[in-house]
py3Dmol code that shows the C-alpha trace and the ligand (Angstrom):
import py3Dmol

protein = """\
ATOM      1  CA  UNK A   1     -37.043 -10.086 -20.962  1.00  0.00           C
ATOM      2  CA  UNK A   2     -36.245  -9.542 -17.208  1.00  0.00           C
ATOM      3  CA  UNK A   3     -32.380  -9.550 -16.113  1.00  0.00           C
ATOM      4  CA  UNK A   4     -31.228 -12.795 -14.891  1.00  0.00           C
ATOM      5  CA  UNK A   5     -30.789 -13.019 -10.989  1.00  0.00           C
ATOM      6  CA  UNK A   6     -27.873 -14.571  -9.626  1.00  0.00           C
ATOM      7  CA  UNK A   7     -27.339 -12.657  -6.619  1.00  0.00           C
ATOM      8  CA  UNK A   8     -29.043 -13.734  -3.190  1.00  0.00           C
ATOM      9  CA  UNK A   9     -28.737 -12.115   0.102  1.00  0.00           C
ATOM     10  CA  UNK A  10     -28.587 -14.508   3.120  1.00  0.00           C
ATOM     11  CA  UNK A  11     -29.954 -11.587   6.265  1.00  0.00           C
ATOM     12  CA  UNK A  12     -28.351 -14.423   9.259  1.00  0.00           C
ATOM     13  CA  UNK A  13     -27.474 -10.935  11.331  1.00  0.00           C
ATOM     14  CA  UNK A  14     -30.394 -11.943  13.926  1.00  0.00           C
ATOM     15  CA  UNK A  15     -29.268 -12.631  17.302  1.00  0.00           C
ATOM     16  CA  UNK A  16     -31.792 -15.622  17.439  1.00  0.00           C
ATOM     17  CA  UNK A  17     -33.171 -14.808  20.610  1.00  0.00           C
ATOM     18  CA  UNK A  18     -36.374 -17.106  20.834  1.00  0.00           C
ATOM     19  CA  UNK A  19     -33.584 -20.031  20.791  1.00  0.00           C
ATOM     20  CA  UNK A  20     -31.694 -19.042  23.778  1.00  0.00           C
ATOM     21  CA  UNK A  21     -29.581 -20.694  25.497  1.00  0.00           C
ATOM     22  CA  UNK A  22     -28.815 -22.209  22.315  1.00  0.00           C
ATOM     23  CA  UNK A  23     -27.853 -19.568  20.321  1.00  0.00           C
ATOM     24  CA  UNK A  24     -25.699 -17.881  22.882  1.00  0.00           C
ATOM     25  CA  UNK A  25     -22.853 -20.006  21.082  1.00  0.00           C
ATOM     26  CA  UNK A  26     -24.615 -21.733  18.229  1.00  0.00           C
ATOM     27  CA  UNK A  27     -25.777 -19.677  15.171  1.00  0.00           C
ATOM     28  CA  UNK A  28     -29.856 -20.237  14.973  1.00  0.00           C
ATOM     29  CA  UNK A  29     -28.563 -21.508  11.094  1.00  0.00           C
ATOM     30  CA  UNK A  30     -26.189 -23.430  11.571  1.00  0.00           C
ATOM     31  CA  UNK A  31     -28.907 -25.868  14.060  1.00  0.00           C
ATOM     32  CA  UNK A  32     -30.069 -29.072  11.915  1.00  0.00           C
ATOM     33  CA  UNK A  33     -32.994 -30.180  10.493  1.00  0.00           C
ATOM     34  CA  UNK A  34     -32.199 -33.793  10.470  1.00  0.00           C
ATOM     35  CA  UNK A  35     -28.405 -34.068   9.232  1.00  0.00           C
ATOM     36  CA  UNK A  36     -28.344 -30.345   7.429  1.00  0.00           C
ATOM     37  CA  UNK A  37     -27.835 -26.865   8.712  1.00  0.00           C
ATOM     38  CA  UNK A  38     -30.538 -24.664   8.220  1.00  0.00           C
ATOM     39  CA  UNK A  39     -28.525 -22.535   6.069  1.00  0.00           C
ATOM     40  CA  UNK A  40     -28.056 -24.960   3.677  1.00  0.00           C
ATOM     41  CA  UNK A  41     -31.686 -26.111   2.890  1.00  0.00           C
ATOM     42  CA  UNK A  42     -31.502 -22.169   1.790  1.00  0.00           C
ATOM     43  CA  UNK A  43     -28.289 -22.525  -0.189  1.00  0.00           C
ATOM     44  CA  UNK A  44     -29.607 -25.324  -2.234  1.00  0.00           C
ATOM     45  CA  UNK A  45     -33.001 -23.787  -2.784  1.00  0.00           C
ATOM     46  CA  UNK A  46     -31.042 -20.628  -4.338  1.00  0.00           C
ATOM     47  CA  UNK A  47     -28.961 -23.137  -6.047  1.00  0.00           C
ATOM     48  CA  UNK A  48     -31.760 -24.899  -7.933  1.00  0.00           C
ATOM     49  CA  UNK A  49     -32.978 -21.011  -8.734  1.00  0.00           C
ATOM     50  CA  UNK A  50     -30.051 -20.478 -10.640  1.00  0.00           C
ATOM     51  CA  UNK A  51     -27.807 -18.287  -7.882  1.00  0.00           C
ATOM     52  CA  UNK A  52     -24.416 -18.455  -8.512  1.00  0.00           C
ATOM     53  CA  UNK A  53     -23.598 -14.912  -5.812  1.00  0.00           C
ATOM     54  CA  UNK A  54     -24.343 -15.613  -2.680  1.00  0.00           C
ATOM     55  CA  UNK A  55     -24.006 -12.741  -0.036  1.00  0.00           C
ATOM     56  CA  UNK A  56     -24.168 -13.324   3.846  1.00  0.00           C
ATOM     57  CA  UNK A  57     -25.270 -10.349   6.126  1.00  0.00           C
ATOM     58  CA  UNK A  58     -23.825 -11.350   9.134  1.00  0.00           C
ATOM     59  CA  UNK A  59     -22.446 -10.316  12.664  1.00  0.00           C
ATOM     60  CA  UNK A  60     -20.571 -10.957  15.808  1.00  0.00           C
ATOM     61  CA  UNK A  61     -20.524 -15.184  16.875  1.00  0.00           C
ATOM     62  CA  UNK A  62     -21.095 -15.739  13.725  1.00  0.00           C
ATOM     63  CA  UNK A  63     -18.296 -17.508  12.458  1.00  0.00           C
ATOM     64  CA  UNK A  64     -19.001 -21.046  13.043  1.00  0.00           C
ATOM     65  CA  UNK A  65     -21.548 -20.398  10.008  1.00  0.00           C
ATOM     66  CA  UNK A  66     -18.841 -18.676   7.681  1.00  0.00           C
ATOM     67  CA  UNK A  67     -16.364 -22.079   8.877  1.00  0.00           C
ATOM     68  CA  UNK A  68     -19.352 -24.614   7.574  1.00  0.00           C
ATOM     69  CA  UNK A  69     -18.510 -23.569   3.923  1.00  0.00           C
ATOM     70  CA  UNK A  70     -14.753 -23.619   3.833  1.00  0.00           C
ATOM     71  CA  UNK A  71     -13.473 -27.016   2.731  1.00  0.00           C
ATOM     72  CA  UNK A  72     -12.587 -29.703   5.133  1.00  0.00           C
ATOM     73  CA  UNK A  73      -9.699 -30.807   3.317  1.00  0.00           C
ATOM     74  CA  UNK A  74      -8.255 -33.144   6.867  1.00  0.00           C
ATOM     75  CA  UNK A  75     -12.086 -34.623   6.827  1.00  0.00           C
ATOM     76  CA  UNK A  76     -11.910 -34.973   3.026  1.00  0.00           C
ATOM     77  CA  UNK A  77      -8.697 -36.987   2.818  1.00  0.00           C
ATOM     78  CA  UNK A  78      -9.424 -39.561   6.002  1.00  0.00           C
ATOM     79  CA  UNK A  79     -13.143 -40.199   4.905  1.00  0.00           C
ATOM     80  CA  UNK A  80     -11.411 -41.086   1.523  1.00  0.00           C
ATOM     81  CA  UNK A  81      -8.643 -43.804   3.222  1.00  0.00           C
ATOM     82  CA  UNK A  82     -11.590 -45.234   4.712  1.00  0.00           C
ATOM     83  CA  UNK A  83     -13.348 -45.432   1.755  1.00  0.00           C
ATOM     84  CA  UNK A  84     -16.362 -44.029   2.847  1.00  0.00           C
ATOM     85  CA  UNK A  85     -17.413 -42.493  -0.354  1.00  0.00           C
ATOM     86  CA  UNK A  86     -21.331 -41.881   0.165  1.00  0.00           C
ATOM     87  CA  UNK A  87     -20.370 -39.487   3.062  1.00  0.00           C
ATOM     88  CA  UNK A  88     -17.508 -37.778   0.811  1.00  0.00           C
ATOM     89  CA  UNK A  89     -19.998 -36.922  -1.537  1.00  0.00           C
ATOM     90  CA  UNK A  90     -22.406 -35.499   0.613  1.00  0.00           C
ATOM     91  CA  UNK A  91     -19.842 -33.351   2.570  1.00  0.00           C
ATOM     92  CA  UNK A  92     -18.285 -32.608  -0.988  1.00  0.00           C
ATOM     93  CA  UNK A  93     -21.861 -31.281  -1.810  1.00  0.00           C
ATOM     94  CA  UNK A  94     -21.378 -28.512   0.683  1.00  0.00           C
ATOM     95  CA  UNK A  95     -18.531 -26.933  -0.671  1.00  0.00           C
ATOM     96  CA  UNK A  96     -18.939 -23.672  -1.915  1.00  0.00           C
ATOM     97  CA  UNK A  97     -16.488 -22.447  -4.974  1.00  0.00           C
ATOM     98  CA  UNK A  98     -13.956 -20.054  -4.075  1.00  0.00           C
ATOM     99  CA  UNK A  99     -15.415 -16.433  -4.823  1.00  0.00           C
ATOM    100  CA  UNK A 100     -19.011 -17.711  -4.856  1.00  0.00           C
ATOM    101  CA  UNK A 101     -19.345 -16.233  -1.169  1.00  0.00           C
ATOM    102  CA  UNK A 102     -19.020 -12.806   0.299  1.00  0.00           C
ATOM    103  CA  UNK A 103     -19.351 -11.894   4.057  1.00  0.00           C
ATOM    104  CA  UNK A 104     -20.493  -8.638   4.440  1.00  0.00           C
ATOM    105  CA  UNK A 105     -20.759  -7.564   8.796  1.00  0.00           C
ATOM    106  CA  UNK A 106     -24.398  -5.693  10.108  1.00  0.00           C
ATOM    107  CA  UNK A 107     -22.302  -3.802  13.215  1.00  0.00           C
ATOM    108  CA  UNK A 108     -25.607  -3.516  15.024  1.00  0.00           C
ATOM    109  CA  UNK A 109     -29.183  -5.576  14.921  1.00  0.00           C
ATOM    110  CA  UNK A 110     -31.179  -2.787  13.369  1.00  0.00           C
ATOM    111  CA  UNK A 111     -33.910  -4.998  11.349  1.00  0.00           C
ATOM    112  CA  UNK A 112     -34.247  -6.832   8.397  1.00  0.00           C
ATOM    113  CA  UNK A 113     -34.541  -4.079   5.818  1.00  0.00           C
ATOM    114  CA  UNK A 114     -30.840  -2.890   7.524  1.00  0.00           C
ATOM    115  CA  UNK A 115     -29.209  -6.295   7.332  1.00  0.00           C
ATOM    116  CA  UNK A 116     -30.376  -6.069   3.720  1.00  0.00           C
ATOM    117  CA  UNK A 117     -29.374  -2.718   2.854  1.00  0.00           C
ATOM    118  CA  UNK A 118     -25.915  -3.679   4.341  1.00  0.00           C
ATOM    119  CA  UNK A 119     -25.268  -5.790   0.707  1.00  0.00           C
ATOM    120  CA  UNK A 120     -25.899  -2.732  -1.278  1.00  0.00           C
ATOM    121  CA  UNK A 121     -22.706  -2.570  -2.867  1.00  0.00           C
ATOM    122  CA  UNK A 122     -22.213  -6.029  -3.643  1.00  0.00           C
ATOM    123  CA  UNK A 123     -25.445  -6.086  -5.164  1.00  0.00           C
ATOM    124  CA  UNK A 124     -25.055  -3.041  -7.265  1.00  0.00           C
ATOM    125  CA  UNK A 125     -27.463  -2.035 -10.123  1.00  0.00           C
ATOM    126  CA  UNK A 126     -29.397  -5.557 -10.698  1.00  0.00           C
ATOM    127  CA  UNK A 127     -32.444  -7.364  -8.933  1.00  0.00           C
ATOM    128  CA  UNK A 128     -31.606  -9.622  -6.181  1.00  0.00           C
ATOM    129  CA  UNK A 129     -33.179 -12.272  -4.340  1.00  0.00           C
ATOM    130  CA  UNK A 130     -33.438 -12.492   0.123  1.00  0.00           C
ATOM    131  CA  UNK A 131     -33.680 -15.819   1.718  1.00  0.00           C
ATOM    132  CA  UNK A 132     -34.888 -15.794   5.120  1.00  0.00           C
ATOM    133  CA  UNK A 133     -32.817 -19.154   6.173  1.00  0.00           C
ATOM    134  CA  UNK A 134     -35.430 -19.774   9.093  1.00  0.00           C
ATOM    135  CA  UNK A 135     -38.034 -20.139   6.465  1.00  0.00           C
ATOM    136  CA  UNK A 136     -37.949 -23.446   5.473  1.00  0.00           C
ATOM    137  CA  UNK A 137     -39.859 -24.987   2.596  1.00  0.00           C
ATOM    138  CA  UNK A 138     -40.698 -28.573   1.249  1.00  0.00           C
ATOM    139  CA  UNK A 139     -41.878 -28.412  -1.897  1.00  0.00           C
ATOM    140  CA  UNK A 140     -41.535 -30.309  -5.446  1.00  0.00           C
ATOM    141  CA  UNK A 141     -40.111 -27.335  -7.490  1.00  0.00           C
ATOM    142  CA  UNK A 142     -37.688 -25.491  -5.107  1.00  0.00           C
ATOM    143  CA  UNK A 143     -39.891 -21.850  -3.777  1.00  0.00           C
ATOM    144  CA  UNK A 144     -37.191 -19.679  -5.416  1.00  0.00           C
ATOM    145  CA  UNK A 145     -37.430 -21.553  -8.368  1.00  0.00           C
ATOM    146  CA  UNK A 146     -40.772 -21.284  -8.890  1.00  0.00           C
ATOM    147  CA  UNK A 147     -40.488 -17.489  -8.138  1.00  0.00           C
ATOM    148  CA  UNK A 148     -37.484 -16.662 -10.489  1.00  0.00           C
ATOM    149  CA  UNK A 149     -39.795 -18.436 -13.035  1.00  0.00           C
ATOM    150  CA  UNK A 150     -42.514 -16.417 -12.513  1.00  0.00           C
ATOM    151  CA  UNK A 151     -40.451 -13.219 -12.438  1.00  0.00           C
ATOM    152  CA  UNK A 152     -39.167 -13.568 -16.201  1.00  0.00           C
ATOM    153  CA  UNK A 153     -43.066 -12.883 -16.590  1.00  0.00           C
ATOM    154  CA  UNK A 154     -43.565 -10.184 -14.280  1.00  0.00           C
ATOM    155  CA  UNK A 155     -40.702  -8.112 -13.656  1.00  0.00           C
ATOM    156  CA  UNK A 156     -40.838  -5.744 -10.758  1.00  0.00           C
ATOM    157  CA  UNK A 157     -40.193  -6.672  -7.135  1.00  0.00           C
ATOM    158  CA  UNK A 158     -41.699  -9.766  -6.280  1.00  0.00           C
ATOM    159  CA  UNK A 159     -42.803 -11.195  -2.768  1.00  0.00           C
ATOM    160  CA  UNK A 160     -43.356 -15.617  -1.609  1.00  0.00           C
ATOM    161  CA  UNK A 161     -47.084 -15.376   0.216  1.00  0.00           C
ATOM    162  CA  UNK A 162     -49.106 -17.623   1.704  1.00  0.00           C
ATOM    163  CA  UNK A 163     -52.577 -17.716   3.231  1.00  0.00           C
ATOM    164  CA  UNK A 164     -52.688 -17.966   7.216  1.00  0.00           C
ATOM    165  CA  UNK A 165     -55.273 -18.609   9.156  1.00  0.00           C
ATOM    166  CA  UNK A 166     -56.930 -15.107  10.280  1.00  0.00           C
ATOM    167  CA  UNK A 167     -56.290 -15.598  13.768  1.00  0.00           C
ATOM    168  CA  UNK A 168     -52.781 -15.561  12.882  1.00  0.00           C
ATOM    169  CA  UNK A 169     -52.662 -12.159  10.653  1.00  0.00           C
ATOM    170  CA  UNK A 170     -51.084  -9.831  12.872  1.00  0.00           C
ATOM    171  CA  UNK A 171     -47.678 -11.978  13.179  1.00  0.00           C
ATOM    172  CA  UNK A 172     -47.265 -11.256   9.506  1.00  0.00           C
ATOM    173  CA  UNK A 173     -47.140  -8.437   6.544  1.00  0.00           C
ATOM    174  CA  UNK A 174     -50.311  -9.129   5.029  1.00  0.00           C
ATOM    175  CA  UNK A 175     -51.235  -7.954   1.542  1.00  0.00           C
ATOM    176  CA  UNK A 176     -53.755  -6.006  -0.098  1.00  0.00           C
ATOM    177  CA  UNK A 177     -54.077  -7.773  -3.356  1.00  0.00           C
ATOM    178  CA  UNK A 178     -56.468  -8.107  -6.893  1.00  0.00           C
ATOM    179  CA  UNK A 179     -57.528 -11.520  -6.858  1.00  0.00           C
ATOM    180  CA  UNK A 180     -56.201 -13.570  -9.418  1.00  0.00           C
ATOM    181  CA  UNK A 181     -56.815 -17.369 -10.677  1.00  0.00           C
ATOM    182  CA  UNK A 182     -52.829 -18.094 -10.923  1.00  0.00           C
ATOM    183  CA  UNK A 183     -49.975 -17.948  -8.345  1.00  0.00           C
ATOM    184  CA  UNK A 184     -49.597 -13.965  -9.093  1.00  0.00           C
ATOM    185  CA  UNK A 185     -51.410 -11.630  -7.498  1.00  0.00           C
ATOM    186  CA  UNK A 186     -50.993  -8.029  -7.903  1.00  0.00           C
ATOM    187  CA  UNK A 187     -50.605  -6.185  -4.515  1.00  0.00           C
ATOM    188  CA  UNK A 188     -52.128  -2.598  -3.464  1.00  0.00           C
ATOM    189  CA  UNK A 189     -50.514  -2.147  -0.466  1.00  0.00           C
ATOM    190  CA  UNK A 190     -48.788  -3.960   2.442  1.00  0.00           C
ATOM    191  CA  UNK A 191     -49.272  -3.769   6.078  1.00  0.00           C
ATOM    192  CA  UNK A 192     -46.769  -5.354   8.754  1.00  0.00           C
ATOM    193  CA  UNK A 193     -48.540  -7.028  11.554  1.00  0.00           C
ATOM    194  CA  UNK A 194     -51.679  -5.477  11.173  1.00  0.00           C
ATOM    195  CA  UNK A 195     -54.602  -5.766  15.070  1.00  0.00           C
ATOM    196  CA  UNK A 196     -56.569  -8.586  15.368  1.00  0.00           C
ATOM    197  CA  UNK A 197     -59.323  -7.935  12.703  1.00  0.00           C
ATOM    198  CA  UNK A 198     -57.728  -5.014  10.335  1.00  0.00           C
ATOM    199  CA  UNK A 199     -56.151  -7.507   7.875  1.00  0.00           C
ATOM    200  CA  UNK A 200     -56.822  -6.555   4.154  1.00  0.00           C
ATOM    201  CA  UNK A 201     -56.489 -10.557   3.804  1.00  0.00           C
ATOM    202  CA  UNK A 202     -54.627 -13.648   4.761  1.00  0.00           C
ATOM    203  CA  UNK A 203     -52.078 -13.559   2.352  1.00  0.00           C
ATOM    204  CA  UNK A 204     -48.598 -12.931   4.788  1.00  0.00           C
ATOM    205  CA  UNK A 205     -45.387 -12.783   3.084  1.00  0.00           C
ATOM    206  CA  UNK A 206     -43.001 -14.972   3.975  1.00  0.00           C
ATOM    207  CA  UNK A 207     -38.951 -15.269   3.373  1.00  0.00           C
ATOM    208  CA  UNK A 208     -38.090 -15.421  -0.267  1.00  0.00           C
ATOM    209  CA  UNK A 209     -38.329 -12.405  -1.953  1.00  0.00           C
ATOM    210  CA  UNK A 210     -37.068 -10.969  -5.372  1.00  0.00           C
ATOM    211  CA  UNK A 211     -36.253  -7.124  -5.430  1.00  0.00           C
ATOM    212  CA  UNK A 212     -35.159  -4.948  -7.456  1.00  0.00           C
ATOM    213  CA  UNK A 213     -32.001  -2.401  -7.048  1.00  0.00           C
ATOM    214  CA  UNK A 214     -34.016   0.199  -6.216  1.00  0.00           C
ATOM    215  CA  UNK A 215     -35.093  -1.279  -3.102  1.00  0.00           C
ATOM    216  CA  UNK A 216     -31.300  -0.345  -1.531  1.00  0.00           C
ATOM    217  CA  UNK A 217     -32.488   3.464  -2.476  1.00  0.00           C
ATOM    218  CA  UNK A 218     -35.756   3.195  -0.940  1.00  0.00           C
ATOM    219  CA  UNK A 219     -33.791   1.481   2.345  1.00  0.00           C
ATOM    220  CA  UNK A 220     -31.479   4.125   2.108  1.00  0.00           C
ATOM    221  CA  UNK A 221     -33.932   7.017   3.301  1.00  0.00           C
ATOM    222  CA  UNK A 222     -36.958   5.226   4.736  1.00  0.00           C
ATOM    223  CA  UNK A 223     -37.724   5.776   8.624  1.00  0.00           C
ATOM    224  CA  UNK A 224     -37.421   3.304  11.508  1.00  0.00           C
ATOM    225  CA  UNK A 225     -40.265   1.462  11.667  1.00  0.00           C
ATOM    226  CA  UNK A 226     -42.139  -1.211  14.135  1.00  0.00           C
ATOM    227  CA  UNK A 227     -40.093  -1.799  16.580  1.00  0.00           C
ATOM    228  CA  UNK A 228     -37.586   0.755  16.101  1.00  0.00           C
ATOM    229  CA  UNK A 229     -36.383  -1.397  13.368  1.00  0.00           C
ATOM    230  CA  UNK A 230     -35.585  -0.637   9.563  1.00  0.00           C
ATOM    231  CA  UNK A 231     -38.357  -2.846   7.782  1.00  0.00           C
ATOM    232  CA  UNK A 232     -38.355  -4.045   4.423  1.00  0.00           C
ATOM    233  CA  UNK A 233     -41.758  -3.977   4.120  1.00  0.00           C
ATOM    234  CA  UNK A 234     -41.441  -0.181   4.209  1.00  0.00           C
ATOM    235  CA  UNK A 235     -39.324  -0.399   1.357  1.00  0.00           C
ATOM    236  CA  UNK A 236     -40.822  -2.408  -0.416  1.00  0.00           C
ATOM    237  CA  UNK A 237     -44.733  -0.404  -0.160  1.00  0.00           C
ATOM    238  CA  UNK A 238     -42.940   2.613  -1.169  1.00  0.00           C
ATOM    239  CA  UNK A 239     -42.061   1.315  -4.935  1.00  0.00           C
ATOM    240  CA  UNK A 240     -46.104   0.468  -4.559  1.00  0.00           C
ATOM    241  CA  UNK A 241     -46.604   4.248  -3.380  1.00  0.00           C
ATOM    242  CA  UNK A 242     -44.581   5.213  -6.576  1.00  0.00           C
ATOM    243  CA  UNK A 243     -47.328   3.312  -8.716  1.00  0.00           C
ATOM    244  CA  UNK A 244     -44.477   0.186  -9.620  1.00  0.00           C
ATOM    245  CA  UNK A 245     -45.313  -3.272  -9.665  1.00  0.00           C
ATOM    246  CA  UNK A 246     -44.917  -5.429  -6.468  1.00  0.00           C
ATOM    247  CA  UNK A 247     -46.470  -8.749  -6.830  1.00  0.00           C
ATOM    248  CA  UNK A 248     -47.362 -11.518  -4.739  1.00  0.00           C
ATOM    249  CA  UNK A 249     -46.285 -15.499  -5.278  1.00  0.00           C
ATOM    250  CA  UNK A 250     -48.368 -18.285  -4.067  1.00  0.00           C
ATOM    251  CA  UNK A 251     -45.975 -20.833  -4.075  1.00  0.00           C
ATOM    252  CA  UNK A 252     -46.598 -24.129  -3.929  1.00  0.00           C
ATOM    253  CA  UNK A 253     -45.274 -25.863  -1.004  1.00  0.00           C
ATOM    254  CA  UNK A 254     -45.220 -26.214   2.748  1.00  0.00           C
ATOM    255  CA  UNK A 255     -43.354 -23.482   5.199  1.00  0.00           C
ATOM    256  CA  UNK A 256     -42.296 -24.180   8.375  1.00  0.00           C
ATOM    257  CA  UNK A 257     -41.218 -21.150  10.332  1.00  0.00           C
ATOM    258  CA  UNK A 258     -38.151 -22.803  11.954  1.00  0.00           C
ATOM    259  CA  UNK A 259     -37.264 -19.071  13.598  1.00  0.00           C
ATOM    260  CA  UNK A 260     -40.055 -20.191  16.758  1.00  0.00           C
ATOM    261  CA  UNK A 261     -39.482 -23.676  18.726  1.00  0.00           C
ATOM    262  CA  UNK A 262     -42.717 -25.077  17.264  1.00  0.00           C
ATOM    263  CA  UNK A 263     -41.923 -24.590  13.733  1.00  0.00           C
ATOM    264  CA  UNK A 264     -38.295 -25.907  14.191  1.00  0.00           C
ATOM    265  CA  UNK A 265     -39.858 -28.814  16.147  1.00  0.00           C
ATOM    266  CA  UNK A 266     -42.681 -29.592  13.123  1.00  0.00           C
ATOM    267  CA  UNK A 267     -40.092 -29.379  10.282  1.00  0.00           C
ATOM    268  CA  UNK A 268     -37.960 -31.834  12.327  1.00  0.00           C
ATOM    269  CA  UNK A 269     -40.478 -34.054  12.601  1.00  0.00           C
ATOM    270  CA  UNK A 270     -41.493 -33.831   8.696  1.00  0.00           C
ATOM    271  CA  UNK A 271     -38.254 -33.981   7.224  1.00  0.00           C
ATOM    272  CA  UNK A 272     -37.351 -37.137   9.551  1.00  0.00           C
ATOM    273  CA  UNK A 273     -40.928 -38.562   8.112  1.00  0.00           C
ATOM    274  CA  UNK A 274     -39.650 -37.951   4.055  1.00  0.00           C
ATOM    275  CA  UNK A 275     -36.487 -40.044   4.781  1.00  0.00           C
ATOM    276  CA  UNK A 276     -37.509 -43.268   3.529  1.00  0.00           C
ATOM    277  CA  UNK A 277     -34.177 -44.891   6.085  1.00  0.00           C
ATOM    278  CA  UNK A 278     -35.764 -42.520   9.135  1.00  0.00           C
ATOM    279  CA  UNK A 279     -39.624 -43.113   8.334  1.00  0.00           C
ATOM    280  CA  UNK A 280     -40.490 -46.277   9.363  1.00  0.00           C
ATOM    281  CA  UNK A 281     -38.692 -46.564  13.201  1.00  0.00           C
ATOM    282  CA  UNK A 282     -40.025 -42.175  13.759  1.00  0.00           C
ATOM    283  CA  UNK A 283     -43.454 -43.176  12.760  1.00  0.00           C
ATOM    284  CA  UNK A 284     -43.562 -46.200  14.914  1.00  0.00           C
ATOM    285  CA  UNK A 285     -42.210 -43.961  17.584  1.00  0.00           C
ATOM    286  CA  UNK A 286     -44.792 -40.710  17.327  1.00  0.00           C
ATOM    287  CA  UNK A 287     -47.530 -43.041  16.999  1.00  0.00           C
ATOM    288  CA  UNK A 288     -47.028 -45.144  20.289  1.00  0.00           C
ATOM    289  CA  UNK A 289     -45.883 -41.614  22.035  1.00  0.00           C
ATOM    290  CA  UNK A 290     -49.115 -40.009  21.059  1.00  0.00           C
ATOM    291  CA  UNK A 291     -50.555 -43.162  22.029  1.00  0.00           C
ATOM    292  CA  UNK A 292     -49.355 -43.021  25.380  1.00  0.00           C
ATOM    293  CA  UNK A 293     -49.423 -39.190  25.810  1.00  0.00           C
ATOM    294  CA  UNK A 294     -53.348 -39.060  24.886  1.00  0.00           C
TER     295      UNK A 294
END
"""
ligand_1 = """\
29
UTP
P -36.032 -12.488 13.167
O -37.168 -11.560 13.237
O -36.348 -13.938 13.182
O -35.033 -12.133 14.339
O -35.214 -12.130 11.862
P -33.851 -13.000 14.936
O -32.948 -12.090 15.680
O -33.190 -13.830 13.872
O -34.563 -14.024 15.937
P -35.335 -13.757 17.322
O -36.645 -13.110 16.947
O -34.484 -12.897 18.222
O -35.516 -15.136 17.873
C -35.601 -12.552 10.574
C -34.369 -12.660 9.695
O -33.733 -11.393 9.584
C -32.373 -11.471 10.003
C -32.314 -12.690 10.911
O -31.003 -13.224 10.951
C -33.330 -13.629 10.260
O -32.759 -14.315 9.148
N -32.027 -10.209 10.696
C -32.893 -9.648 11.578
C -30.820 -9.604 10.443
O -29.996 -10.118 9.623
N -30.513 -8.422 11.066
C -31.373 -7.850 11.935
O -31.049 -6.750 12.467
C -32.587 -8.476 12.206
"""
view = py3Dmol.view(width=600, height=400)
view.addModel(protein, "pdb")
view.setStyle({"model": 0}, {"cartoon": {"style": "trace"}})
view.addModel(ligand_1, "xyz")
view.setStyle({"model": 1}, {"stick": {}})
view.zoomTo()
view.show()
């Protein structure tokens, strides 16, 4: 039996650059997919997971994202008078119980496997999951869910994956994996980003992962890597290099990368298409502007 996780990092350090001028001001997760902040699409996936510690790795102009889950008691109170009730639930949905959030501060932008390593004492000495908030995924069974599920199984650290084209390889980590029938694979080795034909498959990893405390060790000594960043790819290979277990998930789902304009722009348009009040009047409206456009 695998210990429970309940603790999930939030990395939302990034200064967001590929949204700029937006994000000069505006957190990249606090921007909306339809009505909801990035960032909380991520929060309610880790939620569903069973998460009840949730740890922020954040930094400077951040703190219009730490003021979206402190109560709106002023909002609260006149939305009541007025009787609006549907909307008081939904913003009531938001809140966050006191405790149930810590803020921890990356000084400087020095990768992913940094931001991460940052939580290391609030994690302490039991497995943890990351949520990349710019990952975004629609599925039946929350991602994280389906992970933590699989875990109890498997143990070990655990990574989401998902097959890309080939073309489209070397903007990942790609793993080298056994093939397997189920949503586990076993993986031999990692490789971030690999050239244009070197990929060992087209299985990339993507932002959920499931780690265990060792990880923070590993992050602790390994070297800068692409890009001059801290990666946690690195950390994570080197458990593989000490002959542990480091599997793959194939979730089942749909993953928009809502870190690049196109991906933000595709999950907008998808998650306005599953509102059953929104679908009818967008449809109408992308059909007669691709009519027009073509
Ligand atoms: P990205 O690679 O998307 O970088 O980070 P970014 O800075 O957010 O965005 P661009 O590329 O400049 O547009 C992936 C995740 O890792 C976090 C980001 O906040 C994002 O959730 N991150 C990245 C940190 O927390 N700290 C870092 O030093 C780097």
């Amino acid at each position: 039996m695998q210990r429970k996780v309940t603790k999930a990092i939030f990395p939302v350090a990034g200064m967001g650059t590929r949204f700029l001028p937006a994000t000069k001001s505006i957190p990249k997760e606090i921007m909306t997919l339809v009505d909801k902040p990035l960032i909380q699409y991520a929060i309610d996936e880790a939620r569903a997971a069973g998460i009840t510690d949730f740890i922020f790795v954040t930094s400077r102009g951040k703190s219009a994202l730490e003021d979206y889950f402190d109560d709106a008691p002023e909002l609260e109170s006149s939305l009541a008078a007025a009787g609006k009730m549907e909307l008081l639930e939904i913003l009531r949905n938001t809140n966050m119980e006191s405790g149930a959030i810590s803020y921890m501060r990356q000084n400087r932008p020095l990768g992913l496997g940094h931001a991460v390593w940052c939580a290391r004492r609030l994690v302490g000495d039991e497995p943890f999951a990351v949520l990349l908030p710019d990952d975004v995924i629609s599925s039946d069974k929350p991602c994280l869910q389906q992970m933590v599920e699989a875990y109890e199984e498997t143990g070990g650290c655990m990574v989401a994956a998902m097959e890309v084209p080939q073309d489209k390889t070397s903007a990942y980590g790609i793993l080298d994996h056994d093939n397997a029938d189920g949503n586990v694979v076993s993986v031999n080795a990692m490789v971030e980003k690999p050239k244009a034909g070197t990929a060992p498959s087209n299985l990339a990893v993507i932002g959920r992962y499931i780690l265990t405390p060792r990880i923070m060790n590993n992050l602790g000594t390994v070297k800068r890597g692409a890009g001059g960043e801290i990666q946690l790819t690195d950390a994570i290979a080197a458990e593989i290099g000490a002959g542990r277990m480091v599997s793959g998930y194939k979730f089942d789902g749909t993953r928009f990368d809502c870190g690049s304009k196109a991906g933000y722009l595709q999950a907008t348009v998808a998650f306005g298409l599953s509102r059953p009040e929104l679908r009818e009047e967008l449809s109408c409206f992308l059909k007669e502007l691709v009519a027009t456009k073509a």
